[in-house]
N, CA, C and O atoms as a CHARMM CRD file, in Angstrom:
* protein
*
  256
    1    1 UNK  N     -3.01000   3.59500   9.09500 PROA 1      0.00000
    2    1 UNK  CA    -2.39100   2.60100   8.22900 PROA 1      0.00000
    3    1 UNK  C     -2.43200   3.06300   6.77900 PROA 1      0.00000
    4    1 UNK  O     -2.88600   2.27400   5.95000 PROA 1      0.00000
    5    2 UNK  N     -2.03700   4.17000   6.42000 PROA 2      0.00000
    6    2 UNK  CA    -1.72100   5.10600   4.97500 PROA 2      0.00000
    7    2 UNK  C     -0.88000   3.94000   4.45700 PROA 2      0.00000
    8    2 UNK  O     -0.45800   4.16500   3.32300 PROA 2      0.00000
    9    3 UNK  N     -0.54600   2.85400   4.92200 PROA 3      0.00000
   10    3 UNK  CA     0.68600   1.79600   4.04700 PROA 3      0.00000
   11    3 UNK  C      0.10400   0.67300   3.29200 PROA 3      0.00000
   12    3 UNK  O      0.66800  -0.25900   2.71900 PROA 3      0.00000
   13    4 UNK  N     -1.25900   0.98600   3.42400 PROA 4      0.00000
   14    4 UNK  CA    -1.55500  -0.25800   3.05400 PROA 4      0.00000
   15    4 UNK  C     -2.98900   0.37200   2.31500 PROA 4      0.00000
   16    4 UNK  O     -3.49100   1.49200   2.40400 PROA 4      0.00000
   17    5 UNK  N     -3.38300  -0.75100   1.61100 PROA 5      0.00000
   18    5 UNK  CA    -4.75700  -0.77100   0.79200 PROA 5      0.00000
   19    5 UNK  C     -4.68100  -1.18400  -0.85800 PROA 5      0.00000
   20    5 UNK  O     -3.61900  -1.57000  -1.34500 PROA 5      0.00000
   21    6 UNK  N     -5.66500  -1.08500  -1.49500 PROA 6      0.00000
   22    6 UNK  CA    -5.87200  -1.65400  -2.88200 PROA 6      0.00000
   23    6 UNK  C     -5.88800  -0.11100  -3.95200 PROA 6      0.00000
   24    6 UNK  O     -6.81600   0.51600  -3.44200 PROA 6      0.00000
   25    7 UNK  N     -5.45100   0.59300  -4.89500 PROA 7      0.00000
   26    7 UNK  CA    -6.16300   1.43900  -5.47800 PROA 7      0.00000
   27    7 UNK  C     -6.74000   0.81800  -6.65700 PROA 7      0.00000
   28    7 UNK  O     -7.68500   1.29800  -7.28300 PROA 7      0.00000
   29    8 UNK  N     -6.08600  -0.36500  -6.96600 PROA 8      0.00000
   30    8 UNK  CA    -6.77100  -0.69900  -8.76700 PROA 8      0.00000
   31    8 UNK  C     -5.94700  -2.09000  -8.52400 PROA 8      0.00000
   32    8 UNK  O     -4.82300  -2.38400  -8.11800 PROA 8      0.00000
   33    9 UNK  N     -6.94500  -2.69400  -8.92500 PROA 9      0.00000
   34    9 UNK  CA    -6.52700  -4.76900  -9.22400 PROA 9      0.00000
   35    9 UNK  C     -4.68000  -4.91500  -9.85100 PROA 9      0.00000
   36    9 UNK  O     -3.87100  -5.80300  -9.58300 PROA 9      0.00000
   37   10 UNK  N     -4.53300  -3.90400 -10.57400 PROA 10     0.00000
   38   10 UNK  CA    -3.36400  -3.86100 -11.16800 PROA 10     0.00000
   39   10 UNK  C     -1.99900  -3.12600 -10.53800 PROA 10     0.00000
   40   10 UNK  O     -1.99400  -2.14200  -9.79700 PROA 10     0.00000
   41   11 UNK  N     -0.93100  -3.81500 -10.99800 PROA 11     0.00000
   42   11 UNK  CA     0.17500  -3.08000 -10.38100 PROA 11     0.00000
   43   11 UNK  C      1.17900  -3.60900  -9.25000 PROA 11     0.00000
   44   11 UNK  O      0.69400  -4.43500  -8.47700 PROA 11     0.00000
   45   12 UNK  N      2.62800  -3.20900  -9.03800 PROA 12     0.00000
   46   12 UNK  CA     3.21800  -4.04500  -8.26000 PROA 12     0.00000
   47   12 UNK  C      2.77800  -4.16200  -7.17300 PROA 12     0.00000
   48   12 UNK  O      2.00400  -3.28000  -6.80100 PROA 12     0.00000
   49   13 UNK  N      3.05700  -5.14900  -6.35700 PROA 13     0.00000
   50   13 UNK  CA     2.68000  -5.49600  -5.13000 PROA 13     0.00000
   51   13 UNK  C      4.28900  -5.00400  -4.08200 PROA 13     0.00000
   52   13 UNK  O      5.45900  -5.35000  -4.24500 PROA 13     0.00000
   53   14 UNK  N      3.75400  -4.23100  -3.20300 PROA 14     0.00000
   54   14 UNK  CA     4.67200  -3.30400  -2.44000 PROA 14     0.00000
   55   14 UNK  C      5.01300  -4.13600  -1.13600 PROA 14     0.00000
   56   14 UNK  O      6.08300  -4.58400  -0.72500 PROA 14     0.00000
   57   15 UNK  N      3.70300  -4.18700  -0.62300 PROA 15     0.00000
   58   15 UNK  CA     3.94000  -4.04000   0.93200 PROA 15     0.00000
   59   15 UNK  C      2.62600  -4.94400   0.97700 PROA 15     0.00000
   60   15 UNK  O      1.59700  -4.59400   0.39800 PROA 15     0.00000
   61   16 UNK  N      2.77100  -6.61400   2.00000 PROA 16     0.00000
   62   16 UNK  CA     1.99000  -7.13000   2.47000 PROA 16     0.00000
   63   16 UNK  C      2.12400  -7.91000   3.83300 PROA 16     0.00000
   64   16 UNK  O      3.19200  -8.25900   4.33600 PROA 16     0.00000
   65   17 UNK  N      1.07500  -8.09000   4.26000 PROA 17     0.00000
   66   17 UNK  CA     0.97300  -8.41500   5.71900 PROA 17     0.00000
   67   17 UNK  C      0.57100 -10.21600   5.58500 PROA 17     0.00000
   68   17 UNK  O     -0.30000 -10.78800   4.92900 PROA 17     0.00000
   69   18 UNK  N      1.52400 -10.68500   6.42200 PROA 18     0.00000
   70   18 UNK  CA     1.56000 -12.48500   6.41300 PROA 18     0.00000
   71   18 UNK  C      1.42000 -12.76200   7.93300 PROA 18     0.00000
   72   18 UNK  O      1.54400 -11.91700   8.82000 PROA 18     0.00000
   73   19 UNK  N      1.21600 -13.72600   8.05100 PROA 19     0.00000
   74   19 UNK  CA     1.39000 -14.71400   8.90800 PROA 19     0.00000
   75   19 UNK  C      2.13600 -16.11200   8.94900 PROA 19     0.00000
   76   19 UNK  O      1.56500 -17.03500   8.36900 PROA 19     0.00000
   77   20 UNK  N      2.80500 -16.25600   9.29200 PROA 20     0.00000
   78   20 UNK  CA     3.45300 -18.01700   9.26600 PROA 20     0.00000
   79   20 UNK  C      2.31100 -18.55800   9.80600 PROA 20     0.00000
   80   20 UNK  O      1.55500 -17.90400  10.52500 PROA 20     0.00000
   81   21 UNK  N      2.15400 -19.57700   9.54100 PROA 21     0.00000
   82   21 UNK  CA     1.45200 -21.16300  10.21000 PROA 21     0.00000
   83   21 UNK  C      1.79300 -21.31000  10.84100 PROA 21     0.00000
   84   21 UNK  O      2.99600 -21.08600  10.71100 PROA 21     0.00000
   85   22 UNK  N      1.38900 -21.85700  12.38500 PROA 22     0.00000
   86   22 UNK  CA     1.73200 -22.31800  13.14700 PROA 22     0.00000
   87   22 UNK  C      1.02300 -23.85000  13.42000 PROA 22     0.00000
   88   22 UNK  O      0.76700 -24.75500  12.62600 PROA 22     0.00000
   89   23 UNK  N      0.80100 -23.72500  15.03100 PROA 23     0.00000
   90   23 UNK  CA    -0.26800 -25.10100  15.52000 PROA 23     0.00000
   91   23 UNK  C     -1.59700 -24.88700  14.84600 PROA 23     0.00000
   92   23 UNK  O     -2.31300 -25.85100  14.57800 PROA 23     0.00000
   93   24 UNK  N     -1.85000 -23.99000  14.64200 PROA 24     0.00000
   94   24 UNK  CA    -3.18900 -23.72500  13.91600 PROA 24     0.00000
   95   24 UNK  C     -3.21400 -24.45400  12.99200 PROA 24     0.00000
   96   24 UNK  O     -4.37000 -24.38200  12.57500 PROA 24     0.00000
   97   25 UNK  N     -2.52600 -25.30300  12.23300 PROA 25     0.00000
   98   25 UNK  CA    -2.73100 -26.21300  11.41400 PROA 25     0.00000
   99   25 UNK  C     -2.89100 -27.89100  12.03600 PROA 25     0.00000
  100   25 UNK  O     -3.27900 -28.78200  11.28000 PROA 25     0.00000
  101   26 UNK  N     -2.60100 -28.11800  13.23400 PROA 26     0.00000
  102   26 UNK  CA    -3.24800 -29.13200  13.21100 PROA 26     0.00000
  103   26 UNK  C     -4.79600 -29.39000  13.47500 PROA 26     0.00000
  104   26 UNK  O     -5.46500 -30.42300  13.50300 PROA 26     0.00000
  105   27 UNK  N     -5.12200 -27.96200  13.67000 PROA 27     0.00000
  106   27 UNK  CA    -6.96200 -28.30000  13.72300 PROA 27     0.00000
  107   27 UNK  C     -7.35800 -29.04200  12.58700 PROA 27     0.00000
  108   27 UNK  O     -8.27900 -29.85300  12.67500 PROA 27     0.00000
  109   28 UNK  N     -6.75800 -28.84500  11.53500 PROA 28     0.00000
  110   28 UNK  CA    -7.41800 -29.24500   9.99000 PROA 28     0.00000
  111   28 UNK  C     -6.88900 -30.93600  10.52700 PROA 28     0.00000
  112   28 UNK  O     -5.77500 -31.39500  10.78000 PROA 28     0.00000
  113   29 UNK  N     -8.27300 -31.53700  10.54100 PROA 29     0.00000
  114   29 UNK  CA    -8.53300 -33.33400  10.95600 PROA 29     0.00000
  115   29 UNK  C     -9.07700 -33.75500   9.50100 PROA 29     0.00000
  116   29 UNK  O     -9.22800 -33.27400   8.37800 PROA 29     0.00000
  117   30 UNK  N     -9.28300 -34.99100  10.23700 PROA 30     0.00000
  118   30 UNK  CA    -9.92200 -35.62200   8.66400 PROA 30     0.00000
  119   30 UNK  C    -12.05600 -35.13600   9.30600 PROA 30     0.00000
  120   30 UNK  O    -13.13200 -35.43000   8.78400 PROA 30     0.00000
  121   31 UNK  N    -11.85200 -34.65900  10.06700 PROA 31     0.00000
  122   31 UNK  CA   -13.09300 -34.57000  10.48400 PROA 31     0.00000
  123   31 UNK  C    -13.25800 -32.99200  10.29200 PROA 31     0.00000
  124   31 UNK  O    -14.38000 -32.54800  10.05100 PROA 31     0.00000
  125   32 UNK  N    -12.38000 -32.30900  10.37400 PROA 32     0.00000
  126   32 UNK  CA   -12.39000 -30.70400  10.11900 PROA 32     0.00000
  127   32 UNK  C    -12.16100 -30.33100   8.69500 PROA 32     0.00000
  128   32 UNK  O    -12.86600 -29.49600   8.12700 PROA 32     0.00000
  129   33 UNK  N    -11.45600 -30.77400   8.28500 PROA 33     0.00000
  130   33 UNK  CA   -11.27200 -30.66000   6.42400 PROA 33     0.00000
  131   33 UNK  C    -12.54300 -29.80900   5.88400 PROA 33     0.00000
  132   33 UNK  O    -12.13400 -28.78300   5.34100 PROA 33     0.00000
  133   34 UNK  N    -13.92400 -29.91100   5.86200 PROA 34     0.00000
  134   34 UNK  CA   -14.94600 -28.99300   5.30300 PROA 34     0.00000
  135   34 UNK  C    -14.69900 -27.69400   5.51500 PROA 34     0.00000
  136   34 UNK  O    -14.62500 -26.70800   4.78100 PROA 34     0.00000
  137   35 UNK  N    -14.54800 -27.95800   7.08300 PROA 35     0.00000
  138   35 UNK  CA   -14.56000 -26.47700   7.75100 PROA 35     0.00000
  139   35 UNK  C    -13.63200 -25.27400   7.18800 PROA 35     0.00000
  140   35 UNK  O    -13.75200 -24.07800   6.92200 PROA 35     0.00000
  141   36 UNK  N    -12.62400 -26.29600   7.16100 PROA 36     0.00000
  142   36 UNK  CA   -11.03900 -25.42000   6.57600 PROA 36     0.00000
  143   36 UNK  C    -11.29600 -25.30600   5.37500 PROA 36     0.00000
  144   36 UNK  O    -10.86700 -24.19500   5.06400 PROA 36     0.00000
  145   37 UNK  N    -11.73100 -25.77500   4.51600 PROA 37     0.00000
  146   37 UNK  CA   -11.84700 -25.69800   2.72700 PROA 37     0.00000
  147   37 UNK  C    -10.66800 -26.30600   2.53300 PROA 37     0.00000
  148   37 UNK  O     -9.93800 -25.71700   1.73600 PROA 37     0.00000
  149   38 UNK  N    -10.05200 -27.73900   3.21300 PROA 38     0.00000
  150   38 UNK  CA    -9.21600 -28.43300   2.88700 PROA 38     0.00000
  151   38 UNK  C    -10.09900 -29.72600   2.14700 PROA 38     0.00000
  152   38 UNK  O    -11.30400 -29.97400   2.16700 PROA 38     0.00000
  153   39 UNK  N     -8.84200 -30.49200   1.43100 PROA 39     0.00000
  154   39 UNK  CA    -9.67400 -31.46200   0.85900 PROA 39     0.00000
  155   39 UNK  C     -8.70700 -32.72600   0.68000 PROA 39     0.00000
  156   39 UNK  O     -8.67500 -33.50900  -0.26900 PROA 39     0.00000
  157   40 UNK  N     -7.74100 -32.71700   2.11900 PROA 40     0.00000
  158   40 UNK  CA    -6.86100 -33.89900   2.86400 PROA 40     0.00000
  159   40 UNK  C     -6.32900 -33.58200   4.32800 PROA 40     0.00000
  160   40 UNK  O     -6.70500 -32.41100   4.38000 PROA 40     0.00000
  161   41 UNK  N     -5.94000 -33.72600   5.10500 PROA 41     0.00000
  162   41 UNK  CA    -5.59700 -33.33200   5.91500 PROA 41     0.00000
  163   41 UNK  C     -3.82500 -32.46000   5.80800 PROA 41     0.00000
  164   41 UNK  O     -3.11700 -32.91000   4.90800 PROA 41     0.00000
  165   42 UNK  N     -3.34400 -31.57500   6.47600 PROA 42     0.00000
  166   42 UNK  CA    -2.46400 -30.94900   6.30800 PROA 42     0.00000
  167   42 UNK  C     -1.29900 -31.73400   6.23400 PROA 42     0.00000
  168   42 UNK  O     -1.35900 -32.75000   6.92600 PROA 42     0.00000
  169   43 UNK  N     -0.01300 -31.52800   5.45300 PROA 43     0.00000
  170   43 UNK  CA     1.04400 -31.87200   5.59100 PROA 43     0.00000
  171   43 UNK  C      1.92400 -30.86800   6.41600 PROA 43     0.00000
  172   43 UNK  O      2.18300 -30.00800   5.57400 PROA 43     0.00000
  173   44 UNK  N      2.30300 -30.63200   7.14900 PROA 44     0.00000
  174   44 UNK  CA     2.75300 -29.27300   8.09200 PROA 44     0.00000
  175   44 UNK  C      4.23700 -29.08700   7.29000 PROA 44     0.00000
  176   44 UNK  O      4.36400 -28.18000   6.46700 PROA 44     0.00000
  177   45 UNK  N      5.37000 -30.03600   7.60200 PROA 45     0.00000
  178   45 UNK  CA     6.34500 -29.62500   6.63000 PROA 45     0.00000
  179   45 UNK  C      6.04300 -29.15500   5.39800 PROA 45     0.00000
  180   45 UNK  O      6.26600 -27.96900   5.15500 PROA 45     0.00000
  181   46 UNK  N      5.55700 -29.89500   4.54100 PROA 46     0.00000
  182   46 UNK  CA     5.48000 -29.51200   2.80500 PROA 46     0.00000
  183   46 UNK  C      4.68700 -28.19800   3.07900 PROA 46     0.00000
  184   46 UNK  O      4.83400 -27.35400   2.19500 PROA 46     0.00000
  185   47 UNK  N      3.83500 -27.82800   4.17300 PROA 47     0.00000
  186   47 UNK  CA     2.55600 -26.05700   3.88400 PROA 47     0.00000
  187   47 UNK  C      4.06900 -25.42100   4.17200 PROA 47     0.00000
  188   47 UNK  O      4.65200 -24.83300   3.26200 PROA 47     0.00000
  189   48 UNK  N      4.63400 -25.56200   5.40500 PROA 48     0.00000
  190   48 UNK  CA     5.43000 -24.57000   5.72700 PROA 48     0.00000
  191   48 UNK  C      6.44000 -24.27700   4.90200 PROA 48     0.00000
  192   48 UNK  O      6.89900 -23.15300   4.70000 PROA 48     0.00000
  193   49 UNK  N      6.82800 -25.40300   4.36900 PROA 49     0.00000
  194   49 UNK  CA     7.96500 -25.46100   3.03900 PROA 49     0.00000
  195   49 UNK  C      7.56900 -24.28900   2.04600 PROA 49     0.00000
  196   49 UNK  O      8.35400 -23.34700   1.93700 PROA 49     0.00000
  197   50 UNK  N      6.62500 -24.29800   1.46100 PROA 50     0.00000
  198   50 UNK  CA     5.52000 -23.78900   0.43800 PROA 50     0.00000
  199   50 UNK  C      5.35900 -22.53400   0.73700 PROA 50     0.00000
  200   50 UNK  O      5.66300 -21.55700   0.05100 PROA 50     0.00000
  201   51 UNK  N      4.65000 -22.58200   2.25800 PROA 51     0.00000
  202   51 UNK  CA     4.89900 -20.75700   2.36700 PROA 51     0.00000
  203   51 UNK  C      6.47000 -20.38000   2.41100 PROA 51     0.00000
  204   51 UNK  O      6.91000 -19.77800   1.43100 PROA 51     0.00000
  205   52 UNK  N      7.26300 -20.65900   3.36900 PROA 52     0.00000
  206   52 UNK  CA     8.44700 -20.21200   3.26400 PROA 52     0.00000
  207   52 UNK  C      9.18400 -19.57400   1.60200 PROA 52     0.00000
  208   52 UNK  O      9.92700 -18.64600   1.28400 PROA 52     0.00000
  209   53 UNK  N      8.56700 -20.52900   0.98500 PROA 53     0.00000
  210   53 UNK  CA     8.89800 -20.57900  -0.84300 PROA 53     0.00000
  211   53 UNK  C      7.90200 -19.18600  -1.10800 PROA 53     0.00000
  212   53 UNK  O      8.37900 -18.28400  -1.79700 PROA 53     0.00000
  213   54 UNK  N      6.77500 -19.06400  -0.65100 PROA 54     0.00000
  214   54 UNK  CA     6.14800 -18.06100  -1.17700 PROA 54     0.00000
  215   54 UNK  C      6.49700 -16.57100  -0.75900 PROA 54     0.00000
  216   54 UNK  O      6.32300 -15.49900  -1.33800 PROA 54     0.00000
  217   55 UNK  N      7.29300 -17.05000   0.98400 PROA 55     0.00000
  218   55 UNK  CA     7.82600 -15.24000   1.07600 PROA 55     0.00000
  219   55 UNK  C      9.06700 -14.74400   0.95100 PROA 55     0.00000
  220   55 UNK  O      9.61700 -13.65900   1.13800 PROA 55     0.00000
  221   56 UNK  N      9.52600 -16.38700   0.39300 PROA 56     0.00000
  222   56 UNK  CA    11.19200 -15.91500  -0.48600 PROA 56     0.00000
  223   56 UNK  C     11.19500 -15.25500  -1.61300 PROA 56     0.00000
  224   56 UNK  O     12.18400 -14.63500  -2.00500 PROA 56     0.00000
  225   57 UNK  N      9.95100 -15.32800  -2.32800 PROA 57     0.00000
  226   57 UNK  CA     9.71600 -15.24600  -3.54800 PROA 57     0.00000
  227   57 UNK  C      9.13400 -13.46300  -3.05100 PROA 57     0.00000
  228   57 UNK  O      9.59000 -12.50300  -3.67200 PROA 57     0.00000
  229   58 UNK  N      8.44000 -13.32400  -2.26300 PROA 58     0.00000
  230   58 UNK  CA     8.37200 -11.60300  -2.15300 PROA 58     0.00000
  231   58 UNK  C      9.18400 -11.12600  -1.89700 PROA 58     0.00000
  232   58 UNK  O      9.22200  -9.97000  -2.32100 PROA 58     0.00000
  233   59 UNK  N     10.26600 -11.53900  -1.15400 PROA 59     0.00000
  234   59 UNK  CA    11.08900 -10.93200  -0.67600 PROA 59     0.00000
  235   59 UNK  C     12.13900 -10.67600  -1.81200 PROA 59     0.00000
  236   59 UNK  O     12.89400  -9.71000  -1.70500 PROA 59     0.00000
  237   60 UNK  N     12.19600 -11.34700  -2.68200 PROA 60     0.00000
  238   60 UNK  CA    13.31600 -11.49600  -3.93000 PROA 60     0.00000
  239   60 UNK  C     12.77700 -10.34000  -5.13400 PROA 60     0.00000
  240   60 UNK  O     13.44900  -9.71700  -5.95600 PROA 60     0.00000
  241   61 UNK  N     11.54700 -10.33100  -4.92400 PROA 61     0.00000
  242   61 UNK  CA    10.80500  -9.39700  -5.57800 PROA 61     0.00000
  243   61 UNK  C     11.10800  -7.94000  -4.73000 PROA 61     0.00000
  244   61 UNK  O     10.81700  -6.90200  -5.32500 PROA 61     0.00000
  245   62 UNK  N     11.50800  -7.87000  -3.77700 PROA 62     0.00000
  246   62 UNK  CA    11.11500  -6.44300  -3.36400 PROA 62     0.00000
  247   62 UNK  C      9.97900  -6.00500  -2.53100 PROA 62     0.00000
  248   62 UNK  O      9.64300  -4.82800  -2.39700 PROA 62     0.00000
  249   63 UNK  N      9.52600  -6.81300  -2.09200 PROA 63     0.00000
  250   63 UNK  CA     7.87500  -6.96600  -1.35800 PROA 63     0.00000
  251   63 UNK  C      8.66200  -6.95500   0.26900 PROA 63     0.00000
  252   63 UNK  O      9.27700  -7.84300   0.85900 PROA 63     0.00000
  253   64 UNK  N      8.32400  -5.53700   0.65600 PROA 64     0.00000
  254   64 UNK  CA     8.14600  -5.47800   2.15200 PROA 64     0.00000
  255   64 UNK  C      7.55100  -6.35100   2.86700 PROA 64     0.00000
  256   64 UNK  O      7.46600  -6.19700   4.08500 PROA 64     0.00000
């Protein structure tokens, strides 16, 4: 994996590795919230909205 790694805090961001959300978000309960480092329970539209927004935004940038 020569494609990937950190050399210095600084500098464009090339190439990163994501995941979409899936069901894995309804674990986050009002009883799981600590666990997750949430601090309400998930909105699933508005996260997915949000990421979607965040890998339009790499992608518009040039981010593999």
């Amino acid at each position: 994996m020569s494609g990937y790694g950190v050399s210095n805090a600084y500098g464009d961001l090339k190439r990163v590795l994501v995941h979409r959300p899936g069901p894995e978000l309804a674990m986050v309960t009002d009883k799981t919230l600590a666990e997750f480092n949430f601090s309400r329970p998930v909105d699933r539209e508005r996260f997915l909205s949000d990421y979607d927004t965040m890998l339009g935004m790499f992608q518009a940038h040039g981010v593999d």
